[in-house]
N, C-alpha and C positions, 0 to 999 in steps of 0.2 A: 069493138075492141077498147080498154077501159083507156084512158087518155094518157098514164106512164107507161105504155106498150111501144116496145120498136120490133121489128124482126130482121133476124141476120139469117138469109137463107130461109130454111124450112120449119124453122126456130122463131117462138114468140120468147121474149125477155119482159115481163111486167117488173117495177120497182113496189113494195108497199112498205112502209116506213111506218116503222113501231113509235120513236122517238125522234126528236130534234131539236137541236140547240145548244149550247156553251158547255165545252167543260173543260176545267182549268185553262192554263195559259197556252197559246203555241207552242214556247219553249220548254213548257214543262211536258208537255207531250210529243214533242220533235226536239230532244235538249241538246242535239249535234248543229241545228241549227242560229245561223248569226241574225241579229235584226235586221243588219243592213240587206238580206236577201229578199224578206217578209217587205221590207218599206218599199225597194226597189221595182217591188210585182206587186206593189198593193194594188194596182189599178185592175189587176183581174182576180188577186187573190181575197179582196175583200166586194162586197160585204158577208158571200157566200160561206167562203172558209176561213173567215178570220175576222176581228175588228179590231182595227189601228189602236185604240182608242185606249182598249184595255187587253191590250192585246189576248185576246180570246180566242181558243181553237172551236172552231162548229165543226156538227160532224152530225150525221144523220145513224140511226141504227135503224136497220131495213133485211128484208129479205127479199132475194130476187126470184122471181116466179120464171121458170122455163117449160113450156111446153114444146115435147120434140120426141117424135115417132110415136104419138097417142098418149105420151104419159107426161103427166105433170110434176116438175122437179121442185123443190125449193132449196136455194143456197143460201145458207147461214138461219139462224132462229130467232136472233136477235136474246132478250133481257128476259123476259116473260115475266107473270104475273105475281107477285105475295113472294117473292124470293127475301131471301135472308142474304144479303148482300156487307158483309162487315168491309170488304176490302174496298169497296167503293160506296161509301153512303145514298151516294145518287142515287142508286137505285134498287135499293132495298125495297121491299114493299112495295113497286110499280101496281098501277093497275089502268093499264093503257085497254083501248078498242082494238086490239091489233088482227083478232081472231073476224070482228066487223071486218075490219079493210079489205084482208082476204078472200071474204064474202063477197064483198064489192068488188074484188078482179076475178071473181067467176070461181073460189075459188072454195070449197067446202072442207074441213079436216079429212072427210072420210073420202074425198077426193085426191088427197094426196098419194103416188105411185113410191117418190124417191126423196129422201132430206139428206141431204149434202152439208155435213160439218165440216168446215174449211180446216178449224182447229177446235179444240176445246180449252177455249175461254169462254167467260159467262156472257158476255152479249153475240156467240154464234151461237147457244146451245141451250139459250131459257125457255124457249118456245116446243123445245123438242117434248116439253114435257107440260104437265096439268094439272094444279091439284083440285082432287075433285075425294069427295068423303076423308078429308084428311090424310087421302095417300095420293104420291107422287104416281101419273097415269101418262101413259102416252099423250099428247093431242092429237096426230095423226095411226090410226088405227089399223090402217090398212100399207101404210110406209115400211119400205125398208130404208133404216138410218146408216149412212154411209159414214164410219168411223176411222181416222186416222192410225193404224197401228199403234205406232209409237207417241201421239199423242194419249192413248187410252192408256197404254201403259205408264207413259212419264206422270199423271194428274191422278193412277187411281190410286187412294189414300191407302190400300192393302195391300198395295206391290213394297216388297219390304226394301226396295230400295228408297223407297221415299221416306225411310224410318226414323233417319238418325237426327239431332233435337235442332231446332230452326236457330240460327247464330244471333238473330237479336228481334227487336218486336216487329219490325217492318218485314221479316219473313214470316214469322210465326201469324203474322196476321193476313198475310199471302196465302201461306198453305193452309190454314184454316178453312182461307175464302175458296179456294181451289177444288177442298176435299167436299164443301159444302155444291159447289156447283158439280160436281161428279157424280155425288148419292142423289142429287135433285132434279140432275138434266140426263146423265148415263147412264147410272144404274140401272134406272126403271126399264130402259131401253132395253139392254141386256136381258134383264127378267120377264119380259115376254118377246124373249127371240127372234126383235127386230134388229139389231146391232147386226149391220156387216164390218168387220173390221180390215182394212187392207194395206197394205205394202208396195212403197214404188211406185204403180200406178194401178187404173183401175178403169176400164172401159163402162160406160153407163150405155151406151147406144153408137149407133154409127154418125152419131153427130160431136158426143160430147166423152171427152176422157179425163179423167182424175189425174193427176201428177204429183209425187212428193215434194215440194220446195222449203227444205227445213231451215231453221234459222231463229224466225219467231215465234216461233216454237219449234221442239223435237218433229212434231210430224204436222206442219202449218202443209197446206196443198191449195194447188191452183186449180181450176177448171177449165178447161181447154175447149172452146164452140171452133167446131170447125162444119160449115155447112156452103154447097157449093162454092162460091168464092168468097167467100165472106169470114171473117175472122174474129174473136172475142174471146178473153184469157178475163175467170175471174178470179182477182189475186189475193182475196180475202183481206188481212190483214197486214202484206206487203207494201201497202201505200197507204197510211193513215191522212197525208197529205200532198197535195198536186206541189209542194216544195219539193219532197223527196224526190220527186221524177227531176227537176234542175237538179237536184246534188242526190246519186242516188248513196252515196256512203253514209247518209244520216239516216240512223236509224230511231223508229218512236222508243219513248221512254220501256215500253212494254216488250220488248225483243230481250230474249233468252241468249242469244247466243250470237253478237254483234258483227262478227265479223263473218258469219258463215249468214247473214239475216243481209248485209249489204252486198255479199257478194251473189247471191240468190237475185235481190232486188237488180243488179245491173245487169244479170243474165237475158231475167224475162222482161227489162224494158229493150234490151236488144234485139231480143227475140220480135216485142212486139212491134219494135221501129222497123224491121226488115220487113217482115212478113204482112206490115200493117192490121196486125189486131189492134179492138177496141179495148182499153184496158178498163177493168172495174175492177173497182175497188168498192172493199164491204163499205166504206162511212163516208164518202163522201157525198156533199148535198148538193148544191147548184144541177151542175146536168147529171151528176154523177158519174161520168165517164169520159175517156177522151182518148185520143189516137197521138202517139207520138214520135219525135222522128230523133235522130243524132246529133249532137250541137257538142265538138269538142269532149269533156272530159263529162258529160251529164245530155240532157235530153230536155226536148224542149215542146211543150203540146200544140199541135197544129189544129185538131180542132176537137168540137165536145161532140159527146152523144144527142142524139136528138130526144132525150129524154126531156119533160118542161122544166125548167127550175123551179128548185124546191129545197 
C-alpha cells in the first residue's frame, strides 16, 4: 500500500500531489480573515499552512485516489500540463510528473473507472485532459467524468447567458481564463461521450455519494464516504484553509456567491462535528485532513488524518 494511503471502511483513500507551495498572502486568499487569528494559531498553523514571516498561504494541489467496490475513483485533476493559464500566471505552462506519481500509487490512466470534478475551476479539472498531437484528449480513456450541472452550464463560454461584456479588466481576464479552461479540460470530455453531467446529488456506489453544495461556485459539490462505521466528506473547495473551520463565515477570495459559500461551509462542518466525518479538503498540505468538533460560534479541529506530512 503506497505510504499516503489510509482506509475508512472498505475504502482506500491515496493522496498524490501534482504541486506544492506559496501562493500569494493568507489574506489575500482568506481576505475575511484578521491577523490577530493567523498569529494566535500559528503554533499549528504554520509552518504547514502559512508563514509568519511573510505571511504566505501553502496549499498543496492533489488528487485523491479512491478505490471502493473494484473501481478506482479520482477526485479533483488538479492544473495539468502546457495550460494557457492568463488568470493565474502560476501556472501557465506547468510541466509537473503528476501522470508518474499516479503510476507510483498503483495507478494507470487506462485504469481509471470514475473522475469526480468537485467544481470546474482550473486546478480540479487540468488533468482531465492531455494534449497530445496538438489536440486536447482525454488522459483517462476508459473514465466516466462526473460533471456538476450547473457548474458546466455557469463556465461554458456558449451558454449565451454568459454573453453580456465583462465590467472591467479583472473580469474580462477571468472569463477569458474560465472559457479557456472549459474548451481545454471539458469540452474534450463532452466530445467523446465521457461527461456525466448531474443535479442535486448523485450516487457512485454504496459506499460514496455526490452532493450539491453551492456557493463557491453555482454547482461546487461534496463527496460523501460512508463505509461501515467510518465517515469522510470531501469538500473540494470549501476549506481552502484549517482558519475557515475556527471562523466558518470567511470565505476564500475565490467564492462566487459569499453568503450562500459560508452558509454551505457551517452546515457541512456541522454535519461533520456530529456525525464525526473526516473532512478533506482539495489544498490542504501538512496531514491534509482532520475531524472536528463545535466550539461556540465556529469549530475547532481535534485531530488530523493519519495521512504523512506533506
Amino acid at each position: 500500500m503506497p505510504a499516503d494511503t489510509i482506509s475508512l471502511g472498505d475504502v482506500t483513500i491515496t493522496r498524490v500531489v501534482e504541486w506544492s507551495g506559496p501562493i500569494r498572502t493568507a489574506r489575500f486568499i482568506i481576505p475575511d480573515s484578521d491577523e490577530e487569528t493567523w498569529r494566535d494559531n500559528r503554533k499549528w498553523l504554520a509552518p504547514d499552512f502559512w508563514t509568519p514571516a511573510d505571511d504566505a498561504y501553502h496549499c498543496h494541489i492533489q488528487t485523491w485516489v479512491l478505490r471502493s467496490e473494484g473501481r478506482t475513483i479520482l477526485v479533483d485533476t488538479g492544473v495539468g500540463n502546457d495550460r494557457e493559464r492568463p488568470q493565474i500566471p502560476q501556472f501557465a505552462g506547468l510541466s509537473t510528473g503528476y501522470l508518474a506519481r499516479l503510476r507510483e500509487a498503483g495507478v494507470a490512466p487506462e485504469d481509471v473507472d470514475v473522475v469526480v470534478n468537485t467544481h470546474i475551476h482550473y486546478d480540479h479539472v487540468g488533468w482531465n485532459t492531455q494534449l497530445r498531437d496538438a489536440e486536447w484528449v482525454p488522459t483517462f480513456p476508459n473514465a466516466t467524468y462526473l460533471i456538476p450541472h450547473a457548474d458546466n452550464r455557469y463556465f461554458d463560454p456558449d451558454n449565451p447567458s454568459r454573453s453580456r461584456a465583462p465590467r472591467d479588466d479583472h473580469e474580462r481576464l477571468r472569463w477569458k481564463g474560465s472559457a479557456l479552461v472549459f474548451n481545454d479540460s471539458i469540452a474534450p470530455i463532452h466530445r467523446t461521450g465521457q461527461a456525466l453531467l448531474w443535479e442535486d446529488a448523485h450516487r457512485i456506489d454504496g459506499n460514496l455519494l455526490l452532493e450539491a453544495a453551492p456557493g463557491h461556485t453555482p454547482g461546487s459539490s461534496v463527496l460523501t464516504l460512508r463505509s461501515g462505521t467510518d465517515r469522510a466528506v470531501f469538500v473540494g473547495d470549501m476549506l481552502h484553509s484549517p482558519v475557515q473551520v475556527l471562523e466558518p463565515g470567511w470565505n476564500s477570495c475565490f467564492c462566487d456567491d459569499l453568503r450562500l459559500a459560508a452558509r454551505t461551509r457551517r452546515a457541512y462542518l456541522s454535519r461533520a462535528a456530529e456525525t464525526r466525518e473526516l473532512v478533506i479538503p482539495a489544498h490542504w498540505p501538512g496531514h491534509g485532513a482532520a475531524e472536528v468538533r463545535e466550539n461556540g460560534d465556529g469549530f475547532d479541529i481535534t485531530a488530523w488524518a493519519a495521512f504523512p506530512r506533506g
